[in-house]
C-alpha positions in Angstrom: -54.4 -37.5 336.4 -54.4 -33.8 335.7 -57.2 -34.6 332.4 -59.2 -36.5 335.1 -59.3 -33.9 337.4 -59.4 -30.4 335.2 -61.5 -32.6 331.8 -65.0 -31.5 333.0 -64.0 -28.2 334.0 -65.3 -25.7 330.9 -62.6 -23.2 331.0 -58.8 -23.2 331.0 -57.1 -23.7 334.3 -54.0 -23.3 333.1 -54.4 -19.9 331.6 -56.0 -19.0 334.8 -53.3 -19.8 336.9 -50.9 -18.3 334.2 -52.6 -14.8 334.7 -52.2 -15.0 338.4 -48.8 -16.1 338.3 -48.1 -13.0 335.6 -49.8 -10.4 338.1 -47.8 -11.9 341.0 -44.9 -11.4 339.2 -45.2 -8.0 338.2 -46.7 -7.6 341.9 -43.1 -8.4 343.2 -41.4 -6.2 340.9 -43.1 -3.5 341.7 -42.8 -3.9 344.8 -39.0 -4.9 344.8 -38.2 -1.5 341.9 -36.8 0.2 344.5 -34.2 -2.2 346.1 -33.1 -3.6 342.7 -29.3 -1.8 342.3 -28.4 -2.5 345.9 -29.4 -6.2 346.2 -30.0 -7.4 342.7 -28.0 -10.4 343.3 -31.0 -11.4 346.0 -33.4 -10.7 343.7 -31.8 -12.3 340.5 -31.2 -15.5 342.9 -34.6 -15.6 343.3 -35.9 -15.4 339.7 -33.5 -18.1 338.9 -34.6 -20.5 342.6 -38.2 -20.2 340.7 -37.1 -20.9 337.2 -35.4 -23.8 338.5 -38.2 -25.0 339.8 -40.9 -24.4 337.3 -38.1 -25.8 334.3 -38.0 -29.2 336.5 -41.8 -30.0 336.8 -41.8 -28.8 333.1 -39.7 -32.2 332.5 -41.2 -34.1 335.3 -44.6 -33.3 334.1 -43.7 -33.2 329.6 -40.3 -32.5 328.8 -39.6 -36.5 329.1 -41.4 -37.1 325.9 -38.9 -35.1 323.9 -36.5 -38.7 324.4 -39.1 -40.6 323.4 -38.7 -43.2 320.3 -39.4 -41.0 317.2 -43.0 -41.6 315.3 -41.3 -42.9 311.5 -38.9 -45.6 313.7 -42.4 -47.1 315.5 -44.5 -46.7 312.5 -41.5 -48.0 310.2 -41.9 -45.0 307.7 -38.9 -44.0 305.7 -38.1 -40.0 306.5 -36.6 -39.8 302.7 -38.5 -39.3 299.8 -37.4 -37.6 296.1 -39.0 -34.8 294.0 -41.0 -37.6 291.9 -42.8 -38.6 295.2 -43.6 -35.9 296.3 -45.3 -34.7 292.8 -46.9 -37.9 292.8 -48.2 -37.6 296.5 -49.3 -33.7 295.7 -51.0 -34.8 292.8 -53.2 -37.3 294.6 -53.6 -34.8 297.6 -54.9 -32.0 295.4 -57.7 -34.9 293.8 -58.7 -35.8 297.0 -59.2 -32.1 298.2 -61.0 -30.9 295.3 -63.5 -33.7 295.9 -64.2 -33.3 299.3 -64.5 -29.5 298.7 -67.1 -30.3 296.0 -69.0 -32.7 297.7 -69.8 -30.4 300.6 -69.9 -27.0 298.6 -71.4 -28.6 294.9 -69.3 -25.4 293.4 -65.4 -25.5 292.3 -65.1 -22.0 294.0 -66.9 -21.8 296.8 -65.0 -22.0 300.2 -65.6 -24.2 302.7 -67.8 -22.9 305.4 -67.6 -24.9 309.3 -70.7 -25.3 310.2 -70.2 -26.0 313.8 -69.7 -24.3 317.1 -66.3 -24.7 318.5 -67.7 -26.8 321.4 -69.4 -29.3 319.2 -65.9 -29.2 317.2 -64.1 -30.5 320.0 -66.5 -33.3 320.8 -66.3 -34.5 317.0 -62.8 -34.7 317.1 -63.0 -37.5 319.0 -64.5 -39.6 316.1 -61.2 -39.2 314.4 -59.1 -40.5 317.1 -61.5 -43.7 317.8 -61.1 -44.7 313.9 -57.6 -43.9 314.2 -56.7 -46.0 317.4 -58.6 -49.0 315.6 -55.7 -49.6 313.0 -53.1 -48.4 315.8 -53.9 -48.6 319.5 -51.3 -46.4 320.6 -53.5 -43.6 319.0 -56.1 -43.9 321.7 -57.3 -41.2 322.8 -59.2 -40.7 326.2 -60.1 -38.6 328.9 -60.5 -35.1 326.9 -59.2 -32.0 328.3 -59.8 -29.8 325.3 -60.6 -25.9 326.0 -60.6 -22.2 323.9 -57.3 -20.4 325.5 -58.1 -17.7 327.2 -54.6 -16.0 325.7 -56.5 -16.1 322.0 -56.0 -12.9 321.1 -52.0 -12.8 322.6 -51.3 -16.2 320.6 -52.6 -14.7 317.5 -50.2 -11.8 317.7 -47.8 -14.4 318.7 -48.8 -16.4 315.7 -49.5 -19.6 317.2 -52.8 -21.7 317.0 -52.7 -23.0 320.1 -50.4 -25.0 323.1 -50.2 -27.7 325.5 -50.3 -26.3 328.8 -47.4 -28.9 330.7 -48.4 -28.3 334.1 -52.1 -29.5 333.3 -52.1 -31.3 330.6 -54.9 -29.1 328.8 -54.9 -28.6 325.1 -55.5 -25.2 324.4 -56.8 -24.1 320.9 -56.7 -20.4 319.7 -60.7 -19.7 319.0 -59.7 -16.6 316.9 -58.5 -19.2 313.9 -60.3 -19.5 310.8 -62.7 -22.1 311.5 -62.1 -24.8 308.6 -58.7 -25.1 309.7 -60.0 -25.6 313.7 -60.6 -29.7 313.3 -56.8 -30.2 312.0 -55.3 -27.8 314.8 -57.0 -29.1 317.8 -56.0 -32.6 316.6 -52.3 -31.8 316.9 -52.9 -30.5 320.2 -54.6 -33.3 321.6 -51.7 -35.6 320.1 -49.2 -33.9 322.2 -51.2 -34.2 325.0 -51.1 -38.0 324.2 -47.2 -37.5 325.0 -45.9 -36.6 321.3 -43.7 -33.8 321.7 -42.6 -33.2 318.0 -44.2 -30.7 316.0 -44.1 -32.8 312.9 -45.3 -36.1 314.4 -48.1 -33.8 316.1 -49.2 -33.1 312.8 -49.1 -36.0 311.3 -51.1 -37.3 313.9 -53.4 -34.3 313.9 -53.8 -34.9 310.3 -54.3 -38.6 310.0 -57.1 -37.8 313.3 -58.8 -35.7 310.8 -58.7 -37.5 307.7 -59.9 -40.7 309.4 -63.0 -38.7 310.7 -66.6 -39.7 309.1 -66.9 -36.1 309.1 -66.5 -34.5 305.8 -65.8 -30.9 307.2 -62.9 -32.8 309.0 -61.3 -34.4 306.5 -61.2 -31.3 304.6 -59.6 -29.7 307.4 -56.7 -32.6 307.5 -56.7 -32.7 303.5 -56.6 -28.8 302.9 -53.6 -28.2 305.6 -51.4 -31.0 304.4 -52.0 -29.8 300.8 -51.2 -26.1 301.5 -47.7 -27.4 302.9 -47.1 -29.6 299.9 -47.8 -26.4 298.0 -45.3 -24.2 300.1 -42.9 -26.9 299.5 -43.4 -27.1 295.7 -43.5 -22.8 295.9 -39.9 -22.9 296.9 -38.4 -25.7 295.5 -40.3 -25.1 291.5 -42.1 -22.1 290.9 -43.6 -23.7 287.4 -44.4 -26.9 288.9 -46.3 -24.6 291.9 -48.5 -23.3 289.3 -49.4 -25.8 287.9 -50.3 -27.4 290.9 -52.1 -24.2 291.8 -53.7 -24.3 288.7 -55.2 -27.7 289.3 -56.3 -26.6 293.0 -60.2 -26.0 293.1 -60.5 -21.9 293.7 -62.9 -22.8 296.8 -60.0 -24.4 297.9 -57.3 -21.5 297.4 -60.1 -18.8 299.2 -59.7 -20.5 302.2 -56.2 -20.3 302.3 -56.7 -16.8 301.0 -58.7 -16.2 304.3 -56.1 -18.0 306.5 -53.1 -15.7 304.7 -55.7 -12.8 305.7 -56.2 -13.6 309.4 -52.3 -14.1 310.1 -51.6 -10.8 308.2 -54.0 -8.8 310.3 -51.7 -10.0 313.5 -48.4 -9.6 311.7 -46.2 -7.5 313.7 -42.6 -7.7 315.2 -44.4 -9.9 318.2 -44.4 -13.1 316.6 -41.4 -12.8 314.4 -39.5 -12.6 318.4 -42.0 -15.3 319.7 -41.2 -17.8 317.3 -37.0 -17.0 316.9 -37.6 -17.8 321.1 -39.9 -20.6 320.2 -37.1 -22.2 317.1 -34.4 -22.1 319.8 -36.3 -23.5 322.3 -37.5 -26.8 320.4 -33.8 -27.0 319.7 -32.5 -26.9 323.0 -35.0 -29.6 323.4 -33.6 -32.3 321.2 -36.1 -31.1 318.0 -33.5 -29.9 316.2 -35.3 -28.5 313.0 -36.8 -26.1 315.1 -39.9 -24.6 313.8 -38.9 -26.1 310.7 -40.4 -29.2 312.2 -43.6 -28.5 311.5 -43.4 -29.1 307.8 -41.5 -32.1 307.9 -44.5 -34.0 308.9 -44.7 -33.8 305.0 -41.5 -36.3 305.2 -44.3 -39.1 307.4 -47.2 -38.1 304.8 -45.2 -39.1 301.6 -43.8 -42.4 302.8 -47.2 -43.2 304.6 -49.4 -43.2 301.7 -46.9 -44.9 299.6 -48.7 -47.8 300.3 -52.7 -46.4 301.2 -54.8 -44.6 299.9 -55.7 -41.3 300.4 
């Protein structure tokens, strides 16, 4: 209902109603500083009455989906998968990226360059998801309620890409992000506001989304990200076998994560190492319990998945 009614609007709701909630609260404690020693147990009821009641519309409205039956048990994908797979699956990805790379750039190292605004981006995601839905219906997507956060520049230091806003259902997409990665990240964020609540199956889904897109851009998008955590995986598990890999990885390909690893590093301060420790415990307090690790287990889906497709 919320997407039906906030959709059409242009701008974020939620982060408007955020910013008045965050200037009403320091409103009241400024206005409340000086009563605070003799009736803080007033005042700390109070913080927690509202807490209460903003933590139980955050699962009336969301926090259901965190029970929901996980992604590899309604799919039927395996979770395990050994070092052999994972080689082979890397292998195939890196192929795969290096041609889509050359067919749009016609130069090993040139990097990818988006050619379209953010607004056409999030109407062409859409493509995606239709091709998607057509091989599984329960990947339909509809009503879109996509917008540029308004908190861009805090989730950058924050060192997020963007969020699901609960209490309106909006997907909210940093616009500060490199732009060949934007396809891959607004596709997880409109999978959670389809009601997936994990991290990895968000990806997976934001992947596959991209990948099944006629767009080219797009499926580089979906390609390049699942590759670079395949990498990251291979960089920690076998440094030979990572260079090797590397080695093989068009240098077009490598620049743009070069310029991704340059954009987080600009931002990198002791702001998002707290976000994210708050952000690790609170996906484990709600039944994800690899934390932010989660996010590159969708790796574990990607493997068994194209076991049997091809890439």
């Amino acid at each position: 209902m919320s997407r039906i009614l906030l959709g059409k609007i242009p701008f974020s709701t939620g982060d408007i109603i955020y910013s008045l909630l965050i200037l009403f609260l320091i409103r009241w404690i400024w206005k409340t500083r000086k009563t605070w020693k003799l009736q803080w147990k007033d005042h700390l009821l109070k913080v927690l009455s509202v807490f209460s009641i903003f933590y139980f519309f955050f699962h009336l409205l969301w926090a259901l989906n965190y029970y929901r039956e996980p992604l590899f048990e309604k799919m039927k994908i395996h979770k395990e998968y050994t070092d052999a797979e994972l080689l082979s699956f890397t292998k195939k990805l890196i192929i795969k990226t290096n041609e889509i790379q050359f067919q749009i750039t016609k130069n090993n190292n040139s990097k990818i360059v988006f050619p379209y605004s953010q607004n056409e981006a999030f109407k062409m995601n859409l493509n995606g998801y239709e091709n998607l839905s057509k091989e599984y219906p329960y990947f339909k997507y509809e009503i879109p309620s996509v917008k540029k956060s308004l908190f861009s520049l805090p989730l950058t230091y924050m060192g997020f890409g963007g969020y699901l806003n609960p209490f309106t259902n909006e997907a909210q997409v940093n616009d500060l992000l490199p732009m060949y990665n934007f396809p891959v990240t607004t596709c997880h964020e409109m999978a959670h506001q389809m009601g997936y609540a994990s991290e990895s199956e968000c990806n997976f889904i934001g992947v596959l989304a991209s990948v099944k897109n006629d767009n080219l851009y797009y499926q580089y998008s979906g390609y390049s990200f699942a590759l670079r955590y395949c990498l990251g995986i291979w960089q920690i598990k076998n440094e030979t076998i990572f260079k090797q890999l590397k080695k093989q990885t068009h240098p077009g390909i490598l620049k743009n994560y070069q310029e991704s690893q340059d954009f987080w590093k600009q931002y990198d301060t002791f702001i998002d190492k707290g976000f994210h420790l708050f952000y690790d415990n609170f996906l484990k307090i709600n039944h994800q319990k690899d934390g932010l690790e989660g996010y590159s287990k969708f790796i574990d889906l990607m493997v068994n998945y194209y076991k049997t497709k091809e890439l």
